[in-house]
PDB file as gemmi writes it, atoms N, CA and C in Angstrom:
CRYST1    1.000    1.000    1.000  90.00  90.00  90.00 P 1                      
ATOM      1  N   UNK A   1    -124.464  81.868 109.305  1.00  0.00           N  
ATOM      2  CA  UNK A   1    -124.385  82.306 107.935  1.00  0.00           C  
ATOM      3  C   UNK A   1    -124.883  81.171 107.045  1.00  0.00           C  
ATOM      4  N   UNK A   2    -124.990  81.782 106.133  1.00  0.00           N  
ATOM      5  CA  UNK A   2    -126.150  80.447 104.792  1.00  0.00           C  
ATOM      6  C   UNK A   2    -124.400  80.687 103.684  1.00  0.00           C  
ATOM      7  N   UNK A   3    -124.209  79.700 103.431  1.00  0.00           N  
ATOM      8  CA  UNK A   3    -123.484  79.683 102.275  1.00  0.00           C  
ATOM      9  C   UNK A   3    -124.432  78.406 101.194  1.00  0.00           C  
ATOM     10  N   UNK A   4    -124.252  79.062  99.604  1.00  0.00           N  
ATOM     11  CA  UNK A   4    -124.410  77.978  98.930  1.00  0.00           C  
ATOM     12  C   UNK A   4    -123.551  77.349  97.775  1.00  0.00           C  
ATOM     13  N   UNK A   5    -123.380  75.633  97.510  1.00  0.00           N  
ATOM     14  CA  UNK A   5    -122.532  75.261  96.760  1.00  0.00           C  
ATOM     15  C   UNK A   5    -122.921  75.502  95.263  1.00  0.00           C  
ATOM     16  N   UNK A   6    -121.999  75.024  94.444  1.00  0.00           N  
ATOM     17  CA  UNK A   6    -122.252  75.635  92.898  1.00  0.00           C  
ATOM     18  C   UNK A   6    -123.466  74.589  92.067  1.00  0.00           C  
ATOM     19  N   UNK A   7    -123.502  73.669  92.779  1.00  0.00           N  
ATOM     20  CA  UNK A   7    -124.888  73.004  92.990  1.00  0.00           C  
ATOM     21  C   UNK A   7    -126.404  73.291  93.431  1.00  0.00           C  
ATOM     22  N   UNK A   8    -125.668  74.158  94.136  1.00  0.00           N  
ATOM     23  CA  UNK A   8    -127.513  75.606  94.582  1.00  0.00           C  
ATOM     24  C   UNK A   8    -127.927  74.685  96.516  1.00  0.00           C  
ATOM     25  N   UNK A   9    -127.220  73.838  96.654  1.00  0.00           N  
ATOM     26  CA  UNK A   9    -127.722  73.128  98.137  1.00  0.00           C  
ATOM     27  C   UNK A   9    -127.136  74.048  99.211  1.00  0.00           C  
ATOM     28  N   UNK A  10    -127.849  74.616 100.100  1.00  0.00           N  
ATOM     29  CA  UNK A  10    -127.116  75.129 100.831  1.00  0.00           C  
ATOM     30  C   UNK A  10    -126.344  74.609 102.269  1.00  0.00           C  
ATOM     31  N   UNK A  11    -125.557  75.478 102.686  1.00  0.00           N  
ATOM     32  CA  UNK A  11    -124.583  74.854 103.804  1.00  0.00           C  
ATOM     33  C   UNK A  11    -124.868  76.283 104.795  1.00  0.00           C  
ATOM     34  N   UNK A  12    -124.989  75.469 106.250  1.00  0.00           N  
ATOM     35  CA  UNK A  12    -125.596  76.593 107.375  1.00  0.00           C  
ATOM     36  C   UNK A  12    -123.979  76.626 107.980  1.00  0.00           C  
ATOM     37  N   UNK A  13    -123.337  77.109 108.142  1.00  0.00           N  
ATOM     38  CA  UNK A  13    -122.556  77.093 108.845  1.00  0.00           C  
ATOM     39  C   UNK A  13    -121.488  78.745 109.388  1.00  0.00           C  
ATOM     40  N   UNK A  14    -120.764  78.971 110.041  1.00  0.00           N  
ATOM     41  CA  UNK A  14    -119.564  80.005 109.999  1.00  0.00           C  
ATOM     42  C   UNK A  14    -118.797  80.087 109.404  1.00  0.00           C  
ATOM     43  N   UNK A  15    -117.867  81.065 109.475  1.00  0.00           N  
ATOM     44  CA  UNK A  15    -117.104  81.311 108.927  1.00  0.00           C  
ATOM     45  C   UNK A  15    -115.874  80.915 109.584  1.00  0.00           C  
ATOM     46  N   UNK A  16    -114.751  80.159 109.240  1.00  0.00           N  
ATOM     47  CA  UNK A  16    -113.512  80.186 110.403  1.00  0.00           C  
ATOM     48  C   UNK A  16    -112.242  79.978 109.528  1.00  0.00           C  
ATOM     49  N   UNK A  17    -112.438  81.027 108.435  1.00  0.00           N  
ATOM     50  CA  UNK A  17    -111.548  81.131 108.069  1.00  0.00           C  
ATOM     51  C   UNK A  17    -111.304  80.643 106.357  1.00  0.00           C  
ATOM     52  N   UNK A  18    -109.624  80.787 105.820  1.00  0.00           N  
ATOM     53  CA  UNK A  18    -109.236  79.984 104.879  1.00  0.00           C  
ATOM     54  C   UNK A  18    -107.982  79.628 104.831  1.00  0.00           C  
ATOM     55  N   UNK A  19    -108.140  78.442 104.217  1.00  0.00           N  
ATOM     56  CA  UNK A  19    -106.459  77.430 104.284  1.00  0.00           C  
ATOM     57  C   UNK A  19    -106.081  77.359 102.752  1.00  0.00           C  
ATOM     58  N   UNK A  20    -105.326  77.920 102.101  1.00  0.00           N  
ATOM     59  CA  UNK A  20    -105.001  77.796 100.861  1.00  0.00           C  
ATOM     60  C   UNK A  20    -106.177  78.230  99.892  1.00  0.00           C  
ATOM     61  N   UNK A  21    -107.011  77.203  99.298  1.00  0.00           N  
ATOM     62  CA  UNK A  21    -107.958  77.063  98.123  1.00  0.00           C  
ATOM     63  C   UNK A  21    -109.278  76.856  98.816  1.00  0.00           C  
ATOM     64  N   UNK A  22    -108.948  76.693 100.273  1.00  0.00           N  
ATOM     65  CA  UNK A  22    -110.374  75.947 100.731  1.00  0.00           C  
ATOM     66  C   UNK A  22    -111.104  76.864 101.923  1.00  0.00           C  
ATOM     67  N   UNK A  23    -112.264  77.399 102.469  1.00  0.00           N  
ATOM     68  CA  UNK A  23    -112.879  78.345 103.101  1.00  0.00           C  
ATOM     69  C   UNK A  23    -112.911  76.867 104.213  1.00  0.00           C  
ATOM     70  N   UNK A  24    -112.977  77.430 105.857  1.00  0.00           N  
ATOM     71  CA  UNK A  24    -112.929  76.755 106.893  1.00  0.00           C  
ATOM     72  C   UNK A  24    -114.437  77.010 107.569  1.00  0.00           C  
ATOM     73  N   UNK A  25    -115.114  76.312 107.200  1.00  0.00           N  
ATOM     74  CA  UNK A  25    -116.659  76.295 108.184  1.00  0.00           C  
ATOM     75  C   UNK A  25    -116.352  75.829 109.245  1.00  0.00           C  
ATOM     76  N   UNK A  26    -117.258  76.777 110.265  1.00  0.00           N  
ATOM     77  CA  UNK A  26    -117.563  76.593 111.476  1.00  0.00           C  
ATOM     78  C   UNK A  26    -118.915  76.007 111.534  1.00  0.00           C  
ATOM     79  N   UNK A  27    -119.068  74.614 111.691  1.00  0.00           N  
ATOM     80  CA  UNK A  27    -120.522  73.737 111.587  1.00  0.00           C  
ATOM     81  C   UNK A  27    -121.343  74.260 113.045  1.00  0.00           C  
ATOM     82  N   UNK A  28    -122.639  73.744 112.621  1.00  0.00           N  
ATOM     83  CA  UNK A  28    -123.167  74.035 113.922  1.00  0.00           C  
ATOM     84  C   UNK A  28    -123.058  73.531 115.427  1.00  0.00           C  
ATOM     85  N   UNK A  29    -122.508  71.913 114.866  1.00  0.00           N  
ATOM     86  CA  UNK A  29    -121.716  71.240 115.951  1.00  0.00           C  
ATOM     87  C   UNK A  29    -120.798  71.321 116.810  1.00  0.00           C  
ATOM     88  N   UNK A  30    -120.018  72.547 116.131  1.00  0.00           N  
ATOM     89  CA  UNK A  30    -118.776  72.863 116.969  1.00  0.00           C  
ATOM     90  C   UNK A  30    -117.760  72.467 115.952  1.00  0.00           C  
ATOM     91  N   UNK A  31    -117.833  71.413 115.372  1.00  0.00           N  
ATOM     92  CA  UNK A  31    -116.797  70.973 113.997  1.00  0.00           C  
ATOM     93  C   UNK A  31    -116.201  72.374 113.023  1.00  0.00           C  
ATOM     94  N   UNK A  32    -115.042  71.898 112.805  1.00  0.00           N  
ATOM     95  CA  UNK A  32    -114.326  72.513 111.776  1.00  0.00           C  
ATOM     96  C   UNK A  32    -114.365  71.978 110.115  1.00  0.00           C  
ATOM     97  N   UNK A  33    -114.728  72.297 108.966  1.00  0.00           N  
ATOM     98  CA  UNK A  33    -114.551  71.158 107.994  1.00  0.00           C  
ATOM     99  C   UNK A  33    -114.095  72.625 106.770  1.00  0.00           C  
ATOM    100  N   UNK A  34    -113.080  71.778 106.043  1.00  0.00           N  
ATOM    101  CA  UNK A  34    -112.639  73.031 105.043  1.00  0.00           C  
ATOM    102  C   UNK A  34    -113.634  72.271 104.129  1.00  0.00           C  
ATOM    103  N   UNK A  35    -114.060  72.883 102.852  1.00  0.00           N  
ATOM    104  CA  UNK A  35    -114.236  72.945 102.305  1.00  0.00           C  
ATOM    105  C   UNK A  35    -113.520  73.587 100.592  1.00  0.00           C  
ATOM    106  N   UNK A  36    -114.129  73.319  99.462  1.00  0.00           N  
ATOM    107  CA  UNK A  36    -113.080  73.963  98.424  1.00  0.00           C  
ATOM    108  C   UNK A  36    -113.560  75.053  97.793  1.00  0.00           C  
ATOM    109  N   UNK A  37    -113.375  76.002  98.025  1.00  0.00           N  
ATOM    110  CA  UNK A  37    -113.732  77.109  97.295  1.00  0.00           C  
ATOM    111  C   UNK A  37    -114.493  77.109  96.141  1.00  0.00           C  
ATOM    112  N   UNK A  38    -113.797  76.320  95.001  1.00  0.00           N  
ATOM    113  CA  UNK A  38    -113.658  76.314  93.704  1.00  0.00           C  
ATOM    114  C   UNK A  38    -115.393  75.482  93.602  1.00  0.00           C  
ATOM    115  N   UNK A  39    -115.753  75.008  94.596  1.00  0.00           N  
ATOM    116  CA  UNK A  39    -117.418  74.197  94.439  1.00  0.00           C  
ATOM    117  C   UNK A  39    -118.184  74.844  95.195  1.00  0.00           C  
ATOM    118  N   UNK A  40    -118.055  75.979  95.594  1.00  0.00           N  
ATOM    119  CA  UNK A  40    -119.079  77.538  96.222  1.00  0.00           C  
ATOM    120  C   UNK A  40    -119.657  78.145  94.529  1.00  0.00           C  
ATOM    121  N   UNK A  41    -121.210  78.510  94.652  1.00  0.00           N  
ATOM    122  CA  UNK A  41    -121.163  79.612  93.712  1.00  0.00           C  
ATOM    123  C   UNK A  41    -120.810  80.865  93.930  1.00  0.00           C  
ATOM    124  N   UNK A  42    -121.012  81.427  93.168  1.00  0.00           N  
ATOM    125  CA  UNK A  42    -120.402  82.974  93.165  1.00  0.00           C  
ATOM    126  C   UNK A  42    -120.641  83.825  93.819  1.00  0.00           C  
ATOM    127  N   UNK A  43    -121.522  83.489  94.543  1.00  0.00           N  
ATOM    128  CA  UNK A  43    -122.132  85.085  95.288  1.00  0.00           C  
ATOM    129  C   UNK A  43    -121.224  84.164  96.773  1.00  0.00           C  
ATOM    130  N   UNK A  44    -121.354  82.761  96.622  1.00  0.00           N  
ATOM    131  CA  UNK A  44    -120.343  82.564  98.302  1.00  0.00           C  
ATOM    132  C   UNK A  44    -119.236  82.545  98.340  1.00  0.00           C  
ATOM    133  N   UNK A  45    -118.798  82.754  96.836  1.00  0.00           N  
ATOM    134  CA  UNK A  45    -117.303  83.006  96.795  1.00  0.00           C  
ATOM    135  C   UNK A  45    -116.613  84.202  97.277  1.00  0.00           C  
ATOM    136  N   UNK A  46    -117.950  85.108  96.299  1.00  0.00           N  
ATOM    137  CA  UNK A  46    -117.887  87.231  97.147  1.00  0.00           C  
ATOM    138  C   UNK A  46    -117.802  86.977  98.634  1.00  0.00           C  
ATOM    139  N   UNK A  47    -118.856  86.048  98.736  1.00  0.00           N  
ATOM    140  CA  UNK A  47    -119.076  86.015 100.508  1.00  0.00           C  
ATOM    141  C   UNK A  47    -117.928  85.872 100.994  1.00  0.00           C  
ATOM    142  N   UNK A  48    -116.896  84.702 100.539  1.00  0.00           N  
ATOM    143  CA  UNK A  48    -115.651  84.509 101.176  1.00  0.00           C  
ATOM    144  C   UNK A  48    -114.521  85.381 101.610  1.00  0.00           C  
ATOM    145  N   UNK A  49    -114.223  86.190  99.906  1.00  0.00           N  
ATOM    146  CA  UNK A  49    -113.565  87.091 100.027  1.00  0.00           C  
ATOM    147  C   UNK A  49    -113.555  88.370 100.970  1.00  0.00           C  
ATOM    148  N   UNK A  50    -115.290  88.282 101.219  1.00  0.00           N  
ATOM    149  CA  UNK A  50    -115.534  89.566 101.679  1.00  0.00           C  
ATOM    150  C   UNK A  50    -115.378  89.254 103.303  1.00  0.00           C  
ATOM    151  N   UNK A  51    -114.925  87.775 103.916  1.00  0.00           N  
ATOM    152  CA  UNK A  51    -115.176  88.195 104.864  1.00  0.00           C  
ATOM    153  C   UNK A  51    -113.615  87.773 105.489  1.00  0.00           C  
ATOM    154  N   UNK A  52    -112.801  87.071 104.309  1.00  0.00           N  
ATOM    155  CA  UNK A  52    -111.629  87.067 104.536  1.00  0.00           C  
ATOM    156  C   UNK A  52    -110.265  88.345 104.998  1.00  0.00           C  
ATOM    157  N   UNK A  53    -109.900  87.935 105.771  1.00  0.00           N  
ATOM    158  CA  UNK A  53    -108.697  89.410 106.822  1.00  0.00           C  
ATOM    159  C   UNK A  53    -107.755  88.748 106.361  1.00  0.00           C  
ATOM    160  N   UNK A  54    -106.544  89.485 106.650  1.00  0.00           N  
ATOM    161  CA  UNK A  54    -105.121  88.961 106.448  1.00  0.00           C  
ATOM    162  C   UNK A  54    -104.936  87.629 107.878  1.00  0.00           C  
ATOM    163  N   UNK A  55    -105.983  87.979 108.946  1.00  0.00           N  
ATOM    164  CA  UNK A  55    -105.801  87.365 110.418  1.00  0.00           C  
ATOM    165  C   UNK A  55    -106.625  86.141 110.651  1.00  0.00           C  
ATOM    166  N   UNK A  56    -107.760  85.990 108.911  1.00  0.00           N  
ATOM    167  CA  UNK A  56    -108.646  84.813 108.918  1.00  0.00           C  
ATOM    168  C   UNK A  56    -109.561  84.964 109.903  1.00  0.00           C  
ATOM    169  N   UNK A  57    -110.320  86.385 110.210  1.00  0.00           N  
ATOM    170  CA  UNK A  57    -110.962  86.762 110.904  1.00  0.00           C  
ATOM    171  C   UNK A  57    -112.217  87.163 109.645  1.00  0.00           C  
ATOM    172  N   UNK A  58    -113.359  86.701 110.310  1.00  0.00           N  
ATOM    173  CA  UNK A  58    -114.370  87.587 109.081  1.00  0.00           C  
ATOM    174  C   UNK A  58    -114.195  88.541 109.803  1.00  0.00           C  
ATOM    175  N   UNK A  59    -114.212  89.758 108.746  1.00  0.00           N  
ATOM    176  CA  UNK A  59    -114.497  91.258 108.865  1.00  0.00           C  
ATOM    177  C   UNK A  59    -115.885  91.027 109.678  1.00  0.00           C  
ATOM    178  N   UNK A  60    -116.900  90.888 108.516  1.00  0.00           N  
ATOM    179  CA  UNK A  60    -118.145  90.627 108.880  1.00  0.00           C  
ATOM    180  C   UNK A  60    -118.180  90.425 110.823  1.00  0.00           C  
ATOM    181  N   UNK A  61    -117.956  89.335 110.927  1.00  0.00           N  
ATOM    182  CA  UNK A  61    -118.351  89.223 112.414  1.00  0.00           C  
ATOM    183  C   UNK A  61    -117.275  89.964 113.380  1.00  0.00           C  
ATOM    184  N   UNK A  62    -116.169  90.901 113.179  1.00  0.00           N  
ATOM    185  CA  UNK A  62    -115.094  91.161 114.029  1.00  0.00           C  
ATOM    186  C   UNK A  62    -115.974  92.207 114.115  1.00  0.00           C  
ATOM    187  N   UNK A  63    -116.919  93.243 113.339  1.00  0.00           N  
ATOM    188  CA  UNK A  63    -117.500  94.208 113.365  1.00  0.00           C  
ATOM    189  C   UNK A  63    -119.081  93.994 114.024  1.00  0.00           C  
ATOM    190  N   UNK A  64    -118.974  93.118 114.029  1.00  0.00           N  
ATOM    191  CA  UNK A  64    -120.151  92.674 115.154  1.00  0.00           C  
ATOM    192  C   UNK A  64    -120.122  92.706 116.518  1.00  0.00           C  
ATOM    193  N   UNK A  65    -118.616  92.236 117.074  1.00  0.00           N  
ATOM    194  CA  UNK A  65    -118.339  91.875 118.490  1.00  0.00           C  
ATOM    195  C   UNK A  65    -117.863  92.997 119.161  1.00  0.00           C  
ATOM    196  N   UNK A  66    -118.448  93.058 120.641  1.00  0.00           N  
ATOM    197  CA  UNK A  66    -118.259  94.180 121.007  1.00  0.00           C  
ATOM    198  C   UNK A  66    -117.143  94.115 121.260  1.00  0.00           C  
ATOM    199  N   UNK A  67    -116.510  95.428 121.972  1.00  0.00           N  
ATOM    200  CA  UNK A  67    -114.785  95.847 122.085  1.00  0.00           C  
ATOM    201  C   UNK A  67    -114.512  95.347 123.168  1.00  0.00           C  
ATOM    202  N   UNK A  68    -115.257  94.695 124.246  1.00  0.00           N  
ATOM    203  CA  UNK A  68    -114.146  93.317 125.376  1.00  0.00           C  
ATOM    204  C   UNK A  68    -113.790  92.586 124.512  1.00  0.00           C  
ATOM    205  N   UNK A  69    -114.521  91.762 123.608  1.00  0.00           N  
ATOM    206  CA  UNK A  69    -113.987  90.866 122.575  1.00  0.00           C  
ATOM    207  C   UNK A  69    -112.931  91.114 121.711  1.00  0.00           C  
ATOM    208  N   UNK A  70    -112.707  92.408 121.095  1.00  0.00           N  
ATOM    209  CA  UNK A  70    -112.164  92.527 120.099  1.00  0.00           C  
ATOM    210  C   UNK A  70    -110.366  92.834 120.824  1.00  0.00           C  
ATOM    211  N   UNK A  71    -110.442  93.679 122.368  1.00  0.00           N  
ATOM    212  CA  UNK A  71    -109.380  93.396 122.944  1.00  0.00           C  
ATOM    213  C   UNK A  71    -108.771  92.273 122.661  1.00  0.00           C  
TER     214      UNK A  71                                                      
END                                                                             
């Protein structure tokens, strides 16, 4: 996924979630790094919300994976 900051630079990373105020990228490295919401622009903020579950699952990708996975 492409997210970008409210600065316009973008960030390549996943989605893995959110901790309070801050969205949890999944880097390409394998790394975890939160980040703060509040310094996403707006359309990656929609992005956030939209891919935020009650389970911190993106929607987005749970609807991607086939049903061995989703077992």
């Amino acid at each position: 996924m492409s997210w970008t900051n409210a600065e316009g630079m973008a960030i390549k990373a996943g989605f893995g979630g959110v901790n309070g105020q801050s969205v949890i990228f999944k880097m390409p490295n394998g790394s975890k790094v939160e980040y703060p919401i509040s310094k996403l622009s707006p359309a990656s903020k929609k992005l956030v919300a939209e891919c935020a579950t009650p389970q911190g699952e993106c929607r987005r990708c749970v609807s991607l994976r086939s049903p061995q996975e989703v077992s």
